[in-house]
N, C-alpha and C positions, 0 to 999 in steps of 0.2 A: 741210659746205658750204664756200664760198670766204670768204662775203661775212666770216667773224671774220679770215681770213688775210689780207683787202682793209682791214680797219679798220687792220690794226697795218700793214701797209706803208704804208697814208697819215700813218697817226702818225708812223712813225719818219721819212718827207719833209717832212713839217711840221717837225717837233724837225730833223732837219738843216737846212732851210731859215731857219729862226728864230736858231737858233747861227749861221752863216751872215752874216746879217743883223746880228747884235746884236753882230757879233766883228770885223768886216771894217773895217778902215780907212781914209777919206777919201784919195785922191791926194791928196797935195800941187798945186797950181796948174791940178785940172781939175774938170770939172763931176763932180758926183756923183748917179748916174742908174744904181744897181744896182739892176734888177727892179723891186722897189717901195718903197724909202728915198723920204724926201720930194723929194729932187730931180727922179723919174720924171715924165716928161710922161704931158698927159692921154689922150692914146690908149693910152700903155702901160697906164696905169691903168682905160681904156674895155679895152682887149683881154683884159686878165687877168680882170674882172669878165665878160664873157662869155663867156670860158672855163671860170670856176670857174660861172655860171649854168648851164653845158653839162654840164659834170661831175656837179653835183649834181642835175639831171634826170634824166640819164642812169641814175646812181644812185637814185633813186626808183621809174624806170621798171623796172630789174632787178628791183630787190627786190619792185617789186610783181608782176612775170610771177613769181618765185622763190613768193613765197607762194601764189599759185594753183594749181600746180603740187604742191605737198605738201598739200595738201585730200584726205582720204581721205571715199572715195564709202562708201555705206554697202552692208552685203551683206543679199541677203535669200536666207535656207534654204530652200529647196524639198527636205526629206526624203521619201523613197522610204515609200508607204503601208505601216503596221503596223510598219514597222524599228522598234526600241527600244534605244537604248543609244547610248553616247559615236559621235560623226562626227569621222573624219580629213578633213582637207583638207592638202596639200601642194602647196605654190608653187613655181613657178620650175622643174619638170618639163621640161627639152626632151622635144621632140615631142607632148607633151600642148596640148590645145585651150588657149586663153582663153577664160576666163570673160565670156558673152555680159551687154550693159549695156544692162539696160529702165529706160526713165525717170533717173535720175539712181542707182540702184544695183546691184550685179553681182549675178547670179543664181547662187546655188550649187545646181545640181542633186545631192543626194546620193543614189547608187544604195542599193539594197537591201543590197548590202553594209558601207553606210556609210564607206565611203572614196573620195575623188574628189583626182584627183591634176590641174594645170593648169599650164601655163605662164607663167601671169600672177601680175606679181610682188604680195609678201603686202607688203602697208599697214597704217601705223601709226598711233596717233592718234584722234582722238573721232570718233565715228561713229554714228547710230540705227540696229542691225542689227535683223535680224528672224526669229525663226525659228519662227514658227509656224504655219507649214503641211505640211501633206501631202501630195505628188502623187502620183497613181496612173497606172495604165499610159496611160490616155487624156487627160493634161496637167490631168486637173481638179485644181482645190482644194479641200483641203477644214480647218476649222480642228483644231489638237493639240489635246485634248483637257486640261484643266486637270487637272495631278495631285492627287492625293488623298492624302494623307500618312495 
């Protein structure tokens, strides 16, 4: 993501800005009104403070659309009646469908073969998946069966 490359380029403006400030010499025989030294009048000092209120808004409001956006949905398995043994899924597939989205998680239809290939990309991250049904040819459910060791 950006936002660590946006931290260190505000740090390194900060740090320039402050050298800047803490290094810079008074004219001789004029007012001293750089940015924000105590000399700055109060509108400069109104403008900058509603600039940096804008900025940091701003900044709040990104990062909070950034983290909604990396929210992984959760998948629910719908395997292919009596299949038994390990399912492929492969993402990112062109020309393969997208995985269709009931209620708030993606539906993995696995066929009989046990492999389903899609074009919707693979998510990372906490998630309650689910894989404990069976479907058969006429969309029913029905539950896996609890193994028996």
């Amino acid at each position: 993501m950006i936002l660590p490359y946006l931290a260190v380029v505000f740090l390194v403006l900060t740090t320039v800005y402050a050298a800047l400030v803490a290094f810079r010499q008074k004219p001789e025989g004029e007012a001293y009104a750089w940015l924000f030294p105590d000399g700055t009048r109060r509108s400069g000092r109104t403008l900058a403070g509603i600039v940096t209120l804008i900025f940091v808004i701003g900044c709040m409001v990104w990062i909070h659309m950034s983290v909604g956006d990396t929210a992984r949905r959760s998948l629910k398995f719908l395997i292919a009646e009596g299949y038994s043994g390990w399912v492929r899924v492969e993402f990112e597939v062109s020309g393969e469908p997208v995985l269709p989205v009931v209620g708030a998680q993606f539906v993995i239809k696995i066929p009989a073969t046990g492999s389903l290939k899609t074009s919707s990309p693979e998510q990372f991250g906490w998630a309650r998946d689910t894989y404990s049904f069976y479907t058969s040819a006429d969309s029913k459910l029905s539950q896996i069966p609890a193994r028996e060791d």
